[in-house]
C-alpha positions as CSV (number, residue, x, y, z in Angstrom):
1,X,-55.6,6.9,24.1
2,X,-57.0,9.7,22.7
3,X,-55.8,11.8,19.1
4,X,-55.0,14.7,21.7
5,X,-52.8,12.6,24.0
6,X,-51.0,10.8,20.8
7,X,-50.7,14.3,19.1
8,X,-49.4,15.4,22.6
9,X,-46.9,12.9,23.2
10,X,-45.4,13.6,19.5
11,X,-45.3,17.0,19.7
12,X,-43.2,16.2,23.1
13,X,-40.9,14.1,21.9
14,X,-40.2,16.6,19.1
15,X,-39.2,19.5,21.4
16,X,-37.3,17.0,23.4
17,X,-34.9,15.5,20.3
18,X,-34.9,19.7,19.2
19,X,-33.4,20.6,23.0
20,X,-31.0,17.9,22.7
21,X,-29.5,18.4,19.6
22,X,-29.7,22.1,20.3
23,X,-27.8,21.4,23.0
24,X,-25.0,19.4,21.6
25,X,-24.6,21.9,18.7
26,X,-24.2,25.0,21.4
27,X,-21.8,22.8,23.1
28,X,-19.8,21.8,20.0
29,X,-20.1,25.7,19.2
30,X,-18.9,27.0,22.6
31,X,-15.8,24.7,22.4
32,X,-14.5,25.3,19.2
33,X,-14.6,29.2,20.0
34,X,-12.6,28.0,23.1
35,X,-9.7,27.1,21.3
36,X,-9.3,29.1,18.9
37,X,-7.1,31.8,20.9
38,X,-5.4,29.0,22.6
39,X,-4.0,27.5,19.6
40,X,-0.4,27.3,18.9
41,X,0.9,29.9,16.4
42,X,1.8,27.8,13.1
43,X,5.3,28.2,12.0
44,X,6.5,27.0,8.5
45,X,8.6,23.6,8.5
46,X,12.1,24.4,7.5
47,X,12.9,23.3,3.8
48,X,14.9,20.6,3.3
49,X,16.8,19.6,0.7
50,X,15.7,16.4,-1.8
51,X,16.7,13.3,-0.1
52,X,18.3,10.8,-3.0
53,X,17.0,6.9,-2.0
54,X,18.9,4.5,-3.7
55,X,16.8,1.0,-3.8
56,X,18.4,-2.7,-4.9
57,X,16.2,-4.4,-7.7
58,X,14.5,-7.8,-6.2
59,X,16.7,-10.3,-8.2
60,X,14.7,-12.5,-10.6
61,X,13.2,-15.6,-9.1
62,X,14.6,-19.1,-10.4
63,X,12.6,-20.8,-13.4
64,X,11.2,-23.8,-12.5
65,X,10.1,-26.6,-14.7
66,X,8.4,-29.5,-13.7
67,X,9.1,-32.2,-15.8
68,X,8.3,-35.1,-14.2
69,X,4.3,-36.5,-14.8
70,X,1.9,-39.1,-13.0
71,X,2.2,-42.3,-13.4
72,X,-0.5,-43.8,-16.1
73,X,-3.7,-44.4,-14.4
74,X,-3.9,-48.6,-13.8
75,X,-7.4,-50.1,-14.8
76,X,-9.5,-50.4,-11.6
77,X,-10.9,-54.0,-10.6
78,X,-12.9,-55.7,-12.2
79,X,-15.8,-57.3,-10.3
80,X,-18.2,-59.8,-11.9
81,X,-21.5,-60.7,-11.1
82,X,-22.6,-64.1,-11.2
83,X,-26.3,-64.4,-11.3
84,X,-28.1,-68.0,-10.9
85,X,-31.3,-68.6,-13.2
86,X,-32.6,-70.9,-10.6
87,X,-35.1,-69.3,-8.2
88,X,-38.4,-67.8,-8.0
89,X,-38.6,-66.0,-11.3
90,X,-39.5,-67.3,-14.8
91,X,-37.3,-67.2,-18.1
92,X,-39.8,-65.2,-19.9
93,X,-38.6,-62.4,-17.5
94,X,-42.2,-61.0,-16.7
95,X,-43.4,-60.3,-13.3
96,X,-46.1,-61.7,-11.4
């Protein structure tokens, strides 16, 4: 496409989001002058006089103290390794 049709198509899609918005805002506009006379005169609340609220304390939770501990730990098993010298390999301990 050509710099005319791009520059065409923008300037389209301009005035289009501008007449929608315009829209909306004459919309929003045109109701909120709707309801003005309509609303409901406001009337002051009648005073009251102070309301006295007595509330119970939240009694103190119980102490408690753990006394008891874990058993010691017992020494795990013991496993031993038995390892022949008879085989492939050499006393001198060098590999091959």
């Amino acid at each position: 496409m050509g710099t005319i049709h791009r520059a065409g198509l923008k300037i389209a899609g301009l005035t289009t989001a501008v007449t929608v918005a315009g829209v909306f805002a004459a919309q929003g506009y045109m109701a909120a002058r709707q309801s003005i006379p309509t609303a409901a005169p406001i009337t002051p609340a009648p005073t009251l006089g102070p309301e006295i609220v007595y509330v119970n304390p939240a009694p103190t939770p119980a102490v408690i103290q753990v006394t008891q501990t874990a058993p010691p730990a017992t020494g795990g098993a013991v496993i031993h390794v038995i390892v022949s010298s008879k085989g492939d390999d050499d006393a001198e301990g060098s590999d091959r």
